[in-house]
VMD Tcl script that draws the C-alpha trace (Angstrom):
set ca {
  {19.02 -11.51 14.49}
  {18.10 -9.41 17.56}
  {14.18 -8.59 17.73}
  {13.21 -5.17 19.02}
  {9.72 -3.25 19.98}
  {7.88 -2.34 16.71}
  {8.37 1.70 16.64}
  {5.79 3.15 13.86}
  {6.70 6.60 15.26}
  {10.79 6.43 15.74}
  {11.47 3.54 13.07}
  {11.31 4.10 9.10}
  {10.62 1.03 8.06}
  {8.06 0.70 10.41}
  {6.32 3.42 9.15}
  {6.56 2.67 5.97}
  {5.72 -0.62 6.14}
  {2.19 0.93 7.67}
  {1.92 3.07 4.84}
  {2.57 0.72 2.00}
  {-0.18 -1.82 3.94}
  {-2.73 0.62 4.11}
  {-2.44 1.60 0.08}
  {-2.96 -2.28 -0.28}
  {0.70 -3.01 -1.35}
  {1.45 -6.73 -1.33}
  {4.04 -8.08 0.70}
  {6.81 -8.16 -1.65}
  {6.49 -4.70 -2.42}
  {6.61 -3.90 1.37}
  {9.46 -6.37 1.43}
  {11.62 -4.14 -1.15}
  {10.51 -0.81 0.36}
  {11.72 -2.07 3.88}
  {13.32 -5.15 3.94}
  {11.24 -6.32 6.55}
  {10.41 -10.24 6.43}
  {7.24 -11.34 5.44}
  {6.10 -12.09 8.99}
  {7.71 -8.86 10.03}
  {5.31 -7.28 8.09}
  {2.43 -9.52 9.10}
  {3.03 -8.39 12.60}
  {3.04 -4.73 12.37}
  {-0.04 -4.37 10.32}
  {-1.88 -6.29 12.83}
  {-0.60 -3.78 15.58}
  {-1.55 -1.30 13.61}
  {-5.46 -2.65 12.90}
  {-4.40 -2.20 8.98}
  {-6.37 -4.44 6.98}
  {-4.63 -4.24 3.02}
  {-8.29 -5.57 2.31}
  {-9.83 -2.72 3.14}
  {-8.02 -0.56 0.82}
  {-8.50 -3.23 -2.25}
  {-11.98 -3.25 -1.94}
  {-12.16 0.54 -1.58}
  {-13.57 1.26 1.83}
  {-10.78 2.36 3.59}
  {-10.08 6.44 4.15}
  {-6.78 5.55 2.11}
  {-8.98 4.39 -0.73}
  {-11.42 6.89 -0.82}
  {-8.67 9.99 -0.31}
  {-6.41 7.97 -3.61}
  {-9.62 7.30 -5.71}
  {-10.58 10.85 -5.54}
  {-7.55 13.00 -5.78}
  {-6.18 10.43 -8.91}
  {-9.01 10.09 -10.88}
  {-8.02 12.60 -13.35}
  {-4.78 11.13 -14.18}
  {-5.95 7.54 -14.39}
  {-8.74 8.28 -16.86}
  {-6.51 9.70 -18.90}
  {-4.03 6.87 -18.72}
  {-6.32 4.79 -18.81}
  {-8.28 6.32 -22.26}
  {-4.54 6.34 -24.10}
  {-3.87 2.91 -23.30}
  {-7.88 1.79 -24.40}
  {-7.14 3.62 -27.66}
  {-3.85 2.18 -28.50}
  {-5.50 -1.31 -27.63}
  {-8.92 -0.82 -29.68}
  {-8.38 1.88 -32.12}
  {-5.36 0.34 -33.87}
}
mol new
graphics top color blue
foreach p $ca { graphics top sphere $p radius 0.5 }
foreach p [lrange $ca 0 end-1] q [lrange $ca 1 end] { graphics top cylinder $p $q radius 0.2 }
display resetview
């Protein structure tokens, strides 16, 4: 397989690959999303300075911009699943 120049700007998978890492998706679900190779993806996060880290221990941007704007949704999913669990 022919390599080329990692493209985050003209390639999809690229991008998305960026995207996925900075939410703190693992590498198989970049892997699906892109079909990039594990150290595909390896690569371009370290070009792009995105540690999946960051995001898993909340204090990325990415993190602090998901935590806030899906709060509401999670509680609630979150409340319905503790009641079908305890209140059986």
């Amino acid at each position: 397989m022919k390599s080329r120049r990692v493209d985050f700007f003209s390639n999809d998978a690229d991008y998305e690959c960026a995207v996925l890492g900075s939410m703190g998706f693992s590498t198989k679900c970049i892997i699906r999303h892109t079909k990039l190779r594990p150290g595909q993806i390896t690569y371009r996060l370290k070009r792009a300075a995105i540690r999946r880290i960051d995001y898993r221990d909340g204090s990325s941007e990415t993190a602090t911009l998901v935590m806030r704007s899906m709060r509401t949704a999670i509680d609630k999913e979150v409340v319905d699943h503790l009641k079908q669990i305890f209140l059986q």
